[in-house]
Backbone as CSV, one residue per row, in Angstrom:
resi,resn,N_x,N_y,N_z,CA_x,CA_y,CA_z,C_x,C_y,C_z
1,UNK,-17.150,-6.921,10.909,-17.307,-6.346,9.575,-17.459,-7.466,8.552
2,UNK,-18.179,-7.227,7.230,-18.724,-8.235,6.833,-18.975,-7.572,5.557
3,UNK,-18.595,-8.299,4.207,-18.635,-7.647,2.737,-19.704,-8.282,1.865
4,UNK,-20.578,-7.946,1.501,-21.475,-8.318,0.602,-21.380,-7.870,-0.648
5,UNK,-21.240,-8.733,-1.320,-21.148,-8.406,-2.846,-22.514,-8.820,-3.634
6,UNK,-22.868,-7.849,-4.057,-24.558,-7.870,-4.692,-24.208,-7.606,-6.152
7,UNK,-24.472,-8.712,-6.831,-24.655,-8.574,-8.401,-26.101,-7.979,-8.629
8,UNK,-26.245,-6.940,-9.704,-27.443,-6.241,-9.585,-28.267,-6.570,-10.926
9,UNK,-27.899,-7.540,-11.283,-27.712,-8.081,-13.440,-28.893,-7.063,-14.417
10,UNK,-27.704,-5.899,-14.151,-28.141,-5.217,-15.406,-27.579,-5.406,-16.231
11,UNK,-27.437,-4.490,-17.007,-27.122,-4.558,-18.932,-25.700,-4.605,-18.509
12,UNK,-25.241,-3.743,-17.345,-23.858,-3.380,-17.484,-23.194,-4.191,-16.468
13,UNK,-23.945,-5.011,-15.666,-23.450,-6.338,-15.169,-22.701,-5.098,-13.885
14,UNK,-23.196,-4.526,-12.774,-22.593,-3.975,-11.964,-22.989,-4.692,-10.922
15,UNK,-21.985,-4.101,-9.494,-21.886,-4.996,-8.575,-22.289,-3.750,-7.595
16,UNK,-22.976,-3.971,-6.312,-23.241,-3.186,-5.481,-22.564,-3.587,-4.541
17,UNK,-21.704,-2.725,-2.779,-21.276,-3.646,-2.315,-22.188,-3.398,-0.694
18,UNK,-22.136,-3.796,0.281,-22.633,-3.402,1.551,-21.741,-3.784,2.322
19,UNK,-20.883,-2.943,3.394,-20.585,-3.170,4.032,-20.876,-3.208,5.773
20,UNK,-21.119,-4.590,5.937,-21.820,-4.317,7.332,-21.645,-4.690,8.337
21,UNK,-21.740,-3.971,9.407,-20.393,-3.716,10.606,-21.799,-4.123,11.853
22,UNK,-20.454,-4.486,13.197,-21.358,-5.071,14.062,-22.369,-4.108,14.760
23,UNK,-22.514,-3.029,14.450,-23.496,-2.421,15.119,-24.179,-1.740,14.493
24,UNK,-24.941,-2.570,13.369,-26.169,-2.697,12.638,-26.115,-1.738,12.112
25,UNK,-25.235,-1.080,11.403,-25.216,-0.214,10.505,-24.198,-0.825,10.104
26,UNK,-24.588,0.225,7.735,-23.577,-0.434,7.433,-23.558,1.108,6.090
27,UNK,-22.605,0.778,5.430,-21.784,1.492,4.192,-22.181,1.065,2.987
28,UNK,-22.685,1.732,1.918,-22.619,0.809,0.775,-21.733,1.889,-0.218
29,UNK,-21.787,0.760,-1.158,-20.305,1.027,-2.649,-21.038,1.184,-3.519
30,UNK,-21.280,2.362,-4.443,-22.129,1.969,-5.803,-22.801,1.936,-5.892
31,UNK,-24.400,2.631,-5.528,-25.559,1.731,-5.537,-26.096,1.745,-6.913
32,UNK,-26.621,0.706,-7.523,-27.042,0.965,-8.764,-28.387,0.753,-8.175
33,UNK,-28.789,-0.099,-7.416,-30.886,-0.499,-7.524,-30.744,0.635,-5.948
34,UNK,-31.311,1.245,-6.056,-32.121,1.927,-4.271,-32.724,0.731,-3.929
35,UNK,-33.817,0.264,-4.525,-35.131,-0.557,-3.800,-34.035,-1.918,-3.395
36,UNK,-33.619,-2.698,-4.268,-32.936,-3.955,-4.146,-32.028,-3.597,-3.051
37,UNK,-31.234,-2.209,-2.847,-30.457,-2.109,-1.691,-30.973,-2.380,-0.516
38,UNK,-32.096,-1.248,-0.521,-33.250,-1.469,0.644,-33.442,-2.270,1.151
39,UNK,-33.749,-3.488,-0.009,-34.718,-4.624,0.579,-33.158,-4.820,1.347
40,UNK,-31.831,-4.919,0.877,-31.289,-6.102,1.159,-30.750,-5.299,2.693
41,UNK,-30.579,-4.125,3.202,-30.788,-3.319,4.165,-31.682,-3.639,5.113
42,UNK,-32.889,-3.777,4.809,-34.089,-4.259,5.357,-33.809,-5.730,5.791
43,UNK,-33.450,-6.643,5.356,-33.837,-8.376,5.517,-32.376,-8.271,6.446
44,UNK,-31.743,-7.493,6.217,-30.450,-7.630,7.532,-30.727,-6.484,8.650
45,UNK,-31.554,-6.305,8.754,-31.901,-4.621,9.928,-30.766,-4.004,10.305
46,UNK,-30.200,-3.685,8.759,-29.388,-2.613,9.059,-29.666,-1.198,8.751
47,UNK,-29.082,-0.217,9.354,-29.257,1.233,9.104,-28.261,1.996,8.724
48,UNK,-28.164,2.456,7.224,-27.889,3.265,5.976,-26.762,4.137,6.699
49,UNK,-24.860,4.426,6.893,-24.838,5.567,7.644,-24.082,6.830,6.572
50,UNK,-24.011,5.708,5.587,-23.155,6.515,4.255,-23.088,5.680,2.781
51,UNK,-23.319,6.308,2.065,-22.795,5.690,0.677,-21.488,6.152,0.385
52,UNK,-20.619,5.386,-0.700,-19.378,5.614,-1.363,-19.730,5.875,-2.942
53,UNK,-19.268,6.462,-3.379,-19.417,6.070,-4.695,-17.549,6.258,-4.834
54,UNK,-17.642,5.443,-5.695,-15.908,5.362,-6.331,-15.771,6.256,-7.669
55,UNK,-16.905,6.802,-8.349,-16.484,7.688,-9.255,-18.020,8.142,-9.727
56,UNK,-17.907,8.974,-10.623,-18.994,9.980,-11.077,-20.157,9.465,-11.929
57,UNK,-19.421,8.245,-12.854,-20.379,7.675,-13.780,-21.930,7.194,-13.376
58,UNK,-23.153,7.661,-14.217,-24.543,7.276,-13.592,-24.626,5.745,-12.824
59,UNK,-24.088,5.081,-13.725,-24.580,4.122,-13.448,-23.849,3.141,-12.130
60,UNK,-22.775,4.071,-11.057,-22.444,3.823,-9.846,-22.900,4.909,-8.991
61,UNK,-23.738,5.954,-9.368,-24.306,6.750,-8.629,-26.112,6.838,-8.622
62,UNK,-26.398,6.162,-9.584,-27.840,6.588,-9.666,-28.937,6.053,-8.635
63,UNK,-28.356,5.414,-7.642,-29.106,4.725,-6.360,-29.195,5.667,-4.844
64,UNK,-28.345,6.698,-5.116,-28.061,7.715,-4.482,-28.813,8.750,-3.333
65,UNK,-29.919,9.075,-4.646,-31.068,10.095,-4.614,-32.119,9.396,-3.922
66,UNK,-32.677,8.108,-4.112,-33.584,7.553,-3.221,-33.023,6.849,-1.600
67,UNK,-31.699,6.601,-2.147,-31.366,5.924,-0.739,-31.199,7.195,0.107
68,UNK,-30.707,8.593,-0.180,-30.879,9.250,0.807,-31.651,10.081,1.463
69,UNK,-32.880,10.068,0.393,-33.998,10.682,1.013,-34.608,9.080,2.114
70,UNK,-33.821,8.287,2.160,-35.028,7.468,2.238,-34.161,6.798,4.225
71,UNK,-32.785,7.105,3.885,-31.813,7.249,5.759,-31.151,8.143,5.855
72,UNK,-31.686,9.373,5.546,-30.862,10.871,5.579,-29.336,10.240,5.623
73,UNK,-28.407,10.134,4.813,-27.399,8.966,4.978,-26.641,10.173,4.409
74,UNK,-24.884,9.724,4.507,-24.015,10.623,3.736,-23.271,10.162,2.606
75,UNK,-23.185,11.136,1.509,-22.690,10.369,0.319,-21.054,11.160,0.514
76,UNK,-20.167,10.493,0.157,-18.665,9.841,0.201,-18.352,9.844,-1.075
77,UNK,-17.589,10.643,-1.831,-16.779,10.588,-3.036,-15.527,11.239,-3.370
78,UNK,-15.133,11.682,-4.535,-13.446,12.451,-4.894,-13.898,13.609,-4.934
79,UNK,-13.042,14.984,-4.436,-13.605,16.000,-4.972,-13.556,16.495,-6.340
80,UNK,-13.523,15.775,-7.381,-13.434,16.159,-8.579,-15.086,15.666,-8.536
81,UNK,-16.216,15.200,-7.798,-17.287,14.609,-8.008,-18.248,15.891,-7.665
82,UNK,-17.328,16.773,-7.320,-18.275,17.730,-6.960,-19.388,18.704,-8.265
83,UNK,-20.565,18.412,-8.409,-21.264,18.825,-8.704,-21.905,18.058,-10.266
84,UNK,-21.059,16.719,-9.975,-21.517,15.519,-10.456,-22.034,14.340,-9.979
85,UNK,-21.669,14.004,-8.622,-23.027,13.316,-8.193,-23.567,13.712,-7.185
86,UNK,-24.728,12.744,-6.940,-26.031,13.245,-6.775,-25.568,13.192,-5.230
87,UNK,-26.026,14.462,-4.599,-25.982,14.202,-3.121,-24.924,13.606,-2.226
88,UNK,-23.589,14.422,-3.031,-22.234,14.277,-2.583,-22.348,15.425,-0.934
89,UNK,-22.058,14.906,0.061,-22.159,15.540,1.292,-20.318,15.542,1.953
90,UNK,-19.909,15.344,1.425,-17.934,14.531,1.863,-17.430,14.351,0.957
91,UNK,-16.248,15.004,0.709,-14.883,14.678,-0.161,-14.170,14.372,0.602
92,UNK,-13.542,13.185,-0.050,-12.371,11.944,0.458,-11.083,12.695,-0.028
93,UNK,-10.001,12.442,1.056,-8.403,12.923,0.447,-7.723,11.365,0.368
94,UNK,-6.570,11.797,-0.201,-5.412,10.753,-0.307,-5.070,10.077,0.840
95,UNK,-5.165,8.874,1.249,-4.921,7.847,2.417,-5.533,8.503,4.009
96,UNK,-6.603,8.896,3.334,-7.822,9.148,4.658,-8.003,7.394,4.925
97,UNK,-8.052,7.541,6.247,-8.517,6.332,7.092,-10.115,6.498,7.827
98,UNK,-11.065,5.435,6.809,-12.174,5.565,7.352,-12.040,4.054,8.523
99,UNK,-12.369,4.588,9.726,-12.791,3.061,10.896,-14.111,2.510,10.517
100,UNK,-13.805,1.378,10.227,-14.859,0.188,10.300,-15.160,-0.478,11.738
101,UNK,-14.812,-1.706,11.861,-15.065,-2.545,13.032,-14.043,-3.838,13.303
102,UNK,-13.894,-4.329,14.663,-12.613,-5.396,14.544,-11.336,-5.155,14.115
103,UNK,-10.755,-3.951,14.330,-9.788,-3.520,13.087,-9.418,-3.679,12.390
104,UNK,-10.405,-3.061,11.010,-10.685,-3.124,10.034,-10.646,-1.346,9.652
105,UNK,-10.540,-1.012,8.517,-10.210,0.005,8.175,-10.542,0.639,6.664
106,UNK,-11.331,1.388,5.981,-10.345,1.887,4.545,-9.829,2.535,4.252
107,UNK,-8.734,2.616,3.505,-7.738,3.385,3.459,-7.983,3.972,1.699
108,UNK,-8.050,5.395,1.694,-8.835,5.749,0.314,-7.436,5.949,-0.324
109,UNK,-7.641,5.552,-1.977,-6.988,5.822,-2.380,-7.291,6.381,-3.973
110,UNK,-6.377,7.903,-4.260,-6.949,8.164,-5.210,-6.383,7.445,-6.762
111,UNK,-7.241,7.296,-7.137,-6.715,6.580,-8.782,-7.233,6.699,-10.236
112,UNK,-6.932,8.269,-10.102,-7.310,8.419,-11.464,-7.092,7.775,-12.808
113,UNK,-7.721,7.666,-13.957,-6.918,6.823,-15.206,-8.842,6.769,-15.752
114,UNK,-9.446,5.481,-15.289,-10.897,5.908,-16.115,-11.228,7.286,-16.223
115,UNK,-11.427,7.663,-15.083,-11.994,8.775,-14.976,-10.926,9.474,-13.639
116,UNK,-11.030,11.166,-13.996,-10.265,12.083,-12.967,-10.886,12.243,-11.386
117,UNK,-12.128,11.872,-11.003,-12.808,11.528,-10.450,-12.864,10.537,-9.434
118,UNK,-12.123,9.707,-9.664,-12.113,8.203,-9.117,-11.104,7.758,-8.365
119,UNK,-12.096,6.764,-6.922,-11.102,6.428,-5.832,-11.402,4.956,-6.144
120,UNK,-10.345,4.528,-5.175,-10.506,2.790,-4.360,-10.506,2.753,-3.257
121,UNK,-10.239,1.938,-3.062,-10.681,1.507,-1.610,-10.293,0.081,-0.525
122,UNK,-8.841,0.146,-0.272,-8.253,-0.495,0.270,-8.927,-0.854,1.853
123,UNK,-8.649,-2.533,1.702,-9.736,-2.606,3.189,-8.657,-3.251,3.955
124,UNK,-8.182,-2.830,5.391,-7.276,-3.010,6.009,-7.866,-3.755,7.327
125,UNK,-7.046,-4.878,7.802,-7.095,-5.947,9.177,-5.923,-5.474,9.873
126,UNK,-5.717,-5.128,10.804,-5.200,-5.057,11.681,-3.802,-4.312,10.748
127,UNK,-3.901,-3.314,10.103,-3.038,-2.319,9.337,-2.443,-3.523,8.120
128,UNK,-2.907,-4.393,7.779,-2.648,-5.052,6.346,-3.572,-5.301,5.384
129,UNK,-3.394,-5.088,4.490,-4.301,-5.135,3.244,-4.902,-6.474,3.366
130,UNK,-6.106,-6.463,3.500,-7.035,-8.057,2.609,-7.778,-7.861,1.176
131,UNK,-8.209,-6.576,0.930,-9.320,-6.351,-0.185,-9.044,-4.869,-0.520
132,UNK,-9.613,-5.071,-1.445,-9.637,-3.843,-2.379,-10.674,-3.588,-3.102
133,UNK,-11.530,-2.267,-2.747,-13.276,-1.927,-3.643,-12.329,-1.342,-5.005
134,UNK,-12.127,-1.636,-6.110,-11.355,-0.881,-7.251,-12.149,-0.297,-8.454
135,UNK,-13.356,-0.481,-8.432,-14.202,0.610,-8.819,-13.908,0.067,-9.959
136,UNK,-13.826,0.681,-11.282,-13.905,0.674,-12.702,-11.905,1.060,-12.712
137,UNK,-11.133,0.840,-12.030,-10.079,1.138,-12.380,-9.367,-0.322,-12.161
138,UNK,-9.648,-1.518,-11.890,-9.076,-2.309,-11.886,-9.783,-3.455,-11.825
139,UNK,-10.393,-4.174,-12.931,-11.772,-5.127,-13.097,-11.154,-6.640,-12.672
140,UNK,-11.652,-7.802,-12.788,-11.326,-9.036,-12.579,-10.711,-9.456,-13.970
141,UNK,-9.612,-9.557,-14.104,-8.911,-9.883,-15.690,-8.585,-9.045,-16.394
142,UNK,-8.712,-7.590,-16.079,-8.854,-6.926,-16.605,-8.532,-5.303,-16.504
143,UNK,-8.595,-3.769,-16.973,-8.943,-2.457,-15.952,-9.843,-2.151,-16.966
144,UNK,-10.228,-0.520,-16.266,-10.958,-0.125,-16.908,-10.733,0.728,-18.234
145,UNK,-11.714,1.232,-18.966,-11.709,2.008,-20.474,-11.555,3.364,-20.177
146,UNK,-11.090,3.846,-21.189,-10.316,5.824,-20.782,-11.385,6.725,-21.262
147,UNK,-12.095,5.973,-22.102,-12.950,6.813,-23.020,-14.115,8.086,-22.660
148,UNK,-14.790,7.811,-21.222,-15.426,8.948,-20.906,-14.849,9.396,-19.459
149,UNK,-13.664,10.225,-20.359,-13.237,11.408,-19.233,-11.982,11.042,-18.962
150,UNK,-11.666,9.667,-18.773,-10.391,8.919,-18.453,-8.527,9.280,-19.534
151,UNK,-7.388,8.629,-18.985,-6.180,8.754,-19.580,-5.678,7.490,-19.585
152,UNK,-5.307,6.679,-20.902,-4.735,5.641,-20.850,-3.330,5.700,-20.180
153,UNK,-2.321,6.848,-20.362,-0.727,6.821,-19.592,-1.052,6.739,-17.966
154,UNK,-2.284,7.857,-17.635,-2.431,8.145,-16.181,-3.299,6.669,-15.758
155,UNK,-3.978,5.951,-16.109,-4.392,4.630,-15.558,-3.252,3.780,-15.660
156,UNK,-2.438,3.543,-16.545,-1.016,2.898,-16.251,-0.526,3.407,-14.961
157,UNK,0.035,4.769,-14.846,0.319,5.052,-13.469,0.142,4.564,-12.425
158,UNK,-1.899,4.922,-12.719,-2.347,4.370,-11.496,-2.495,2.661,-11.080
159,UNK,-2.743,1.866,-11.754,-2.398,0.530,-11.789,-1.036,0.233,-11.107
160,UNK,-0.006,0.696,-11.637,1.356,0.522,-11.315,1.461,1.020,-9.851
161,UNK,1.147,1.597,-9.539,1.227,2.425,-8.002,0.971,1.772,-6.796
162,UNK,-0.839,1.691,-7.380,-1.600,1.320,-6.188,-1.918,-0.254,-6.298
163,UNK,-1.495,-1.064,-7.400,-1.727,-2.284,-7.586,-0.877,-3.459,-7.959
164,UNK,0.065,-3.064,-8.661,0.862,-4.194,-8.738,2.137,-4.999,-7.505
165,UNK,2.192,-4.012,-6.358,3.154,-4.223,-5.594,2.048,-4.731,-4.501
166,UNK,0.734,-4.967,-4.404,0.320,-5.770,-3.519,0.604,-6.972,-3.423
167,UNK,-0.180,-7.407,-1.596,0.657,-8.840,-1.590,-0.688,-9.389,-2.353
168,UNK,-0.423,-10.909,-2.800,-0.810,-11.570,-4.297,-2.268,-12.138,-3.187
169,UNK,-2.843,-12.666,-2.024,-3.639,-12.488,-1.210,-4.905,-11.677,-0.993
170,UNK,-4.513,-10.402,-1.580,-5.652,-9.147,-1.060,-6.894,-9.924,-2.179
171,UNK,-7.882,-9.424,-1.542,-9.065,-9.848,-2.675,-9.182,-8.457,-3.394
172,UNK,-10.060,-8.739,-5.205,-10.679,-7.759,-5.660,-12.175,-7.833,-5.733
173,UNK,-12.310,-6.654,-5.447,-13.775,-6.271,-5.825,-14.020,-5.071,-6.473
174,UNK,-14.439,-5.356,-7.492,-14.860,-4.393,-9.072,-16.192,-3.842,-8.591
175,UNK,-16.090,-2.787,-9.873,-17.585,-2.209,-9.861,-18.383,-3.259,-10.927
176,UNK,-18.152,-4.131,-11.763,-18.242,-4.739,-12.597,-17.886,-6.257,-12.788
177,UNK,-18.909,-7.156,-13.291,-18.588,-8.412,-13.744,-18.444,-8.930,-15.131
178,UNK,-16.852,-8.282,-15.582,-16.626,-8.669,-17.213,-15.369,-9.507,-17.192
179,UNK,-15.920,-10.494,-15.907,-14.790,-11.902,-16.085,-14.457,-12.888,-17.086
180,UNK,-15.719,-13.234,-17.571,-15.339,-14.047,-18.822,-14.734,-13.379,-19.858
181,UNK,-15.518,-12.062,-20.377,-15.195,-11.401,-21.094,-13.379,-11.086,-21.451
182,UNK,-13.124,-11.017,-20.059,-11.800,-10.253,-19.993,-11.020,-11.446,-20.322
183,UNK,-11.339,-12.359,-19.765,-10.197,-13.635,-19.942,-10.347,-14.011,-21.391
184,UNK,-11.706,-14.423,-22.195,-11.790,-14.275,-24.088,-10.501,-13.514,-23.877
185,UNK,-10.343,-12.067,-23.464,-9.348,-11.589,-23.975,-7.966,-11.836,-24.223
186,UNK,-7.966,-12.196,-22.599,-6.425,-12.916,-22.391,-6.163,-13.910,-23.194
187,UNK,-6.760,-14.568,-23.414,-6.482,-15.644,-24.096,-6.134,-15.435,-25.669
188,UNK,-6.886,-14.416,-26.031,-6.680,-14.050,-27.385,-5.782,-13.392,-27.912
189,UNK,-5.063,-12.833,-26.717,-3.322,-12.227,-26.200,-2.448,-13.227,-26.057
190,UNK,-2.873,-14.108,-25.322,-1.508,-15.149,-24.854,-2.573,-16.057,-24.666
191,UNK,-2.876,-17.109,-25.691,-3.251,-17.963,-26.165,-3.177,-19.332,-25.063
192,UNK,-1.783,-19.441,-24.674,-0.910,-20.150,-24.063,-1.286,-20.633,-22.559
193,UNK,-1.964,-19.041,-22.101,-2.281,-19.224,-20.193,-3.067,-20.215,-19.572
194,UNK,-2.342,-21.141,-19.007,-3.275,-22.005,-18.686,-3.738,-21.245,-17.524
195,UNK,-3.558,-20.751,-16.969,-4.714,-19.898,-15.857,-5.852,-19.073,-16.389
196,UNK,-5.570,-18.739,-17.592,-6.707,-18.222,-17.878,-7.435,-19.215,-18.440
197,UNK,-7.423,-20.227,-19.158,-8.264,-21.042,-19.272,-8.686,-21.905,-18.501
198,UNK,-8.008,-22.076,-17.123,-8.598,-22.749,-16.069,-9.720,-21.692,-15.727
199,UNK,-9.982,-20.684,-15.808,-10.485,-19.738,-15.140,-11.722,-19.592,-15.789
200,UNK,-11.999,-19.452,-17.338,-13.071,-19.405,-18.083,-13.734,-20.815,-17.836
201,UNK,-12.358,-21.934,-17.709,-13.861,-23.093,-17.637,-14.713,-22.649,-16.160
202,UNK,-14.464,-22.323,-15.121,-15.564,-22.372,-14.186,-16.279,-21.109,-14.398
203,UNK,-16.008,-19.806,-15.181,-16.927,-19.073,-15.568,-18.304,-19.456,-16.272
204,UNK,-17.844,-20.411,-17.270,-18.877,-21.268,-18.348,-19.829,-22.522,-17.743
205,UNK,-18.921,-22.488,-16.484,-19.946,-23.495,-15.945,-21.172,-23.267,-15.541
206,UNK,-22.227,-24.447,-15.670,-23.550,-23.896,-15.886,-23.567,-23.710,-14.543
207,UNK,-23.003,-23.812,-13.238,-23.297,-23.531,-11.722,-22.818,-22.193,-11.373
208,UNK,-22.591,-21.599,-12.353,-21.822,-20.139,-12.227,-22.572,-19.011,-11.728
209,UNK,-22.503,-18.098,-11.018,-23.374,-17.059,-10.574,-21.952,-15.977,-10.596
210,UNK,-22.723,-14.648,-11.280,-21.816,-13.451,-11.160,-21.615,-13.368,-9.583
211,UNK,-20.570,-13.203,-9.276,-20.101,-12.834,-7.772,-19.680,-13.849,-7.048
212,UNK,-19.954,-14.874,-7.662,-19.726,-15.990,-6.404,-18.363,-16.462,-6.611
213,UNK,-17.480,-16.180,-6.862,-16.207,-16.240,-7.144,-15.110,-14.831,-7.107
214,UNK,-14.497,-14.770,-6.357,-13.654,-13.514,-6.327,-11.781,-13.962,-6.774
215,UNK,-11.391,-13.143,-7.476,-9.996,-13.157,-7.579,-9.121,-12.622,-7.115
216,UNK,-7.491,-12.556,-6.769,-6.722,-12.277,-5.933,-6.123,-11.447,-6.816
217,UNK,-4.892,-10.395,-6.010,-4.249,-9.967,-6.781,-3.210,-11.399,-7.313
218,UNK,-2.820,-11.969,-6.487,-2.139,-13.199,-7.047,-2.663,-13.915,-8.334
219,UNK,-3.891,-13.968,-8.438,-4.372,-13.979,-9.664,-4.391,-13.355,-10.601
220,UNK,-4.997,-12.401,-10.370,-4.540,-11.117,-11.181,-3.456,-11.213,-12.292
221,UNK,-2.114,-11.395,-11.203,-0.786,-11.488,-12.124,-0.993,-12.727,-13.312
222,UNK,-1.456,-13.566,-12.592,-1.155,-14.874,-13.962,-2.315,-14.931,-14.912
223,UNK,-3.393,-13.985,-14.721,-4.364,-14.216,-16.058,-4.697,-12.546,-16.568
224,UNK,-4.567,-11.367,-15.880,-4.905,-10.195,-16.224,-3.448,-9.609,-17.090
225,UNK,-4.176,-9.157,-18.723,-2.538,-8.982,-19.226,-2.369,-7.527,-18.725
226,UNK,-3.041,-6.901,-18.193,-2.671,-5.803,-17.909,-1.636,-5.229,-16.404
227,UNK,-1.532,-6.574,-15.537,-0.581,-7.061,-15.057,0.560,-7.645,-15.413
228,UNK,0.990,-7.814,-16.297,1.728,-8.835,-17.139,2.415,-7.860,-18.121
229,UNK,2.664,-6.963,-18.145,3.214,-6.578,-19.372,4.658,-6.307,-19.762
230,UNK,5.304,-7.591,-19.040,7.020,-7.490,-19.612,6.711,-9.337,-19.790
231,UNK,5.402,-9.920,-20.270,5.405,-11.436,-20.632,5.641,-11.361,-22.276
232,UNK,6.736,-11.993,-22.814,7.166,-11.915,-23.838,6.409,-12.258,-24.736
233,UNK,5.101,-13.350,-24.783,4.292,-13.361,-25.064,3.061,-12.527,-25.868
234,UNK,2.891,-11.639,-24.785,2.298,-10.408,-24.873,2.837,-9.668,-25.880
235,UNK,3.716,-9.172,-25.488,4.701,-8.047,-26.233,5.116,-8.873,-27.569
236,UNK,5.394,-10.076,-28.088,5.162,-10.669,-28.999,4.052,-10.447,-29.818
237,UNK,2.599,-10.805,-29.388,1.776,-10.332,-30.262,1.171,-9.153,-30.200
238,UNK,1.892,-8.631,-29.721,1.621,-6.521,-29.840,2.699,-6.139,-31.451
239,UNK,3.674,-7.148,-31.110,4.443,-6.972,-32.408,5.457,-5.555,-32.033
240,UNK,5.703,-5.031,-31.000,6.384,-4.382,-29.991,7.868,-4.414,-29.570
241,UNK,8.722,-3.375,-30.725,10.092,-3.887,-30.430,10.936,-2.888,-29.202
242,UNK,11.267,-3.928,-28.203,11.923,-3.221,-27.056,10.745,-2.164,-26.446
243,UNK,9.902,-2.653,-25.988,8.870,-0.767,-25.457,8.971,-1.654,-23.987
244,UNK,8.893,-0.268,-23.485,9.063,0.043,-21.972,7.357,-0.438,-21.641
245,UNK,7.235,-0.597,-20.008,5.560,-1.318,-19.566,4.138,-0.172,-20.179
246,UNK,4.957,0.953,-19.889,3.710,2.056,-20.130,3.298,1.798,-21.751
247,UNK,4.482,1.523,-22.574,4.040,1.590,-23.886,3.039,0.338,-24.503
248,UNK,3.606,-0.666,-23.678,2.976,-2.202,-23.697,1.402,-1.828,-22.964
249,UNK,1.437,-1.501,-21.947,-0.225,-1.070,-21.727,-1.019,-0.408,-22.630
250,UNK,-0.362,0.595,-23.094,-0.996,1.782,-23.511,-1.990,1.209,-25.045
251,UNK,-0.751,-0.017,-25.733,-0.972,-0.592,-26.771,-2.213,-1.849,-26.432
252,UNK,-2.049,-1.901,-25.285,-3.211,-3.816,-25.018,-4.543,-2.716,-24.874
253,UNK,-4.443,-1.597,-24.321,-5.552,-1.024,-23.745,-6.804,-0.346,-25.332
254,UNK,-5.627,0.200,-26.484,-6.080,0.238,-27.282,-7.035,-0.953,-28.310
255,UNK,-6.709,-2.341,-28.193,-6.813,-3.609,-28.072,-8.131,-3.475,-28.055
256,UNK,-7.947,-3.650,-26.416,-9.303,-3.857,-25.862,-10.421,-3.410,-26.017
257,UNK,-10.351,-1.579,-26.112,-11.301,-1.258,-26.695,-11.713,-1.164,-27.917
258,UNK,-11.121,-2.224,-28.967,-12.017,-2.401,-30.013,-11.958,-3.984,-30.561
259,UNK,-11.903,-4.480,-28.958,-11.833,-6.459,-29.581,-13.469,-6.303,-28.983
């Protein structure tokens, strides 16, 4: 089994993923391009046996409609996706185990908060976590925005649940590349992080390519403030007297969507 992470550099900077297993078929995450999938399907002779989508929004489903007229393939989503995307054939439940290859595994998990809609996608070795597909609910530096369809308390939840008690090791993989972006942020929160500014300098570097760098949850903790939210720091410039983690999120998240 084998993870490809395809930056697709649109406007919205999304990531496609392929997963491809030893017997020439493979899975993909998201498709935003059909053709670019294709080709990249094609130049590895692999054959199409399902798409995922991790949630409803166009622009992780709109690759959908051509890729499956094009390997009669099955599309994989939440059942809240029902009769929102395109050529949903399978609804996923709570800690369904899909088999991969080598034992390897994903283990679905539901996580509502962007959207009511929306899974992840825990990738398991030999029954331990290495990676995580986290869709728009848990970005690199960052999570995602509540605004179409989503709950800022219920994405706290879900963050807290399915993400902060991992081991610091697992990799992430987003639907999205708003790494620099997110860290500007951090920094503009807690000024102070030297991890996050270790982190923007190799973003800024001119050898930089979206994708070619992945972060840990171990990372996570020391530059994403949305991990972080009993750093006194933080809660300092929230200006936040005594609030519990949900209230400290609830407040950075408002933040965010209008820094």
């Amino acid at each position: 089994m084998e993870i490809h992470q395809i930056y697709t550099a649109n406007e919205l900077r999304n990531f496609t993923y392929i997963i491809e297993l030893n017997n020439n078929t493979a899975i993909v995450i998201d498709p935003w391009d059909a053709l670019k999938t294709s080709q990249y399907l094609d130049k590895k002779n692999l054959s199409l046996t399902a798409i995922i989508n991790t949630h409803e929004h166009w622009d992780h489903t709109q690759g959908n409609e051509d890729l499956v007229k094009r390997y009669n393939c099955e599309v994989w989503a939440h059942k809240n996706g029902i009769n929102k995307i395109p050529r949903l054939s399978r609804t996923l439940n709570t800690d369904e185990v899909i088999d991969l290859d080598n034992n390897c595994q994903l283990r679905v998990l539901d996580t509502p908060g962007h959207t009511f809609a929306h899974l992840c996608f825990m990738v398991l070795n030999n029954a331990q976590p290495i990676a995580v597909f986290t869709g728009d609910t848990l970005f690199n530096a960052g999570v995602g925005h509540c605004r179409s369809g989503g709950d800022e308390e219920t994405l706290f939840n879900t963050i807290s649940q399915h993400f902060q008690h991992l081991p610091n090791n697992v990799v992430v993989y987003p639907g999205h590349d708003y790494l620099e972006n997110n860290l500007r942020f951090t920094l503009a929160i807690e000024p102070k992080n030297k991890m996050a500014k270790a982190w923007l300098n190799q973003v800024q570097a001119t050898s930089y390519q979206a994708g070619t760098i992945q972060t840990t949850i171990g990372d996570e903790r020391c530059f994403n403030t949305f991990m972080r939210l009993d750093n006194p720091d933080i809660i300092g410039h929230l200006k936040l007297t005594n609030p519990d983690e949900k209230q400290v999120f609830i407040a950075l998240r408002g933040l965010r969507d209008n820094w």
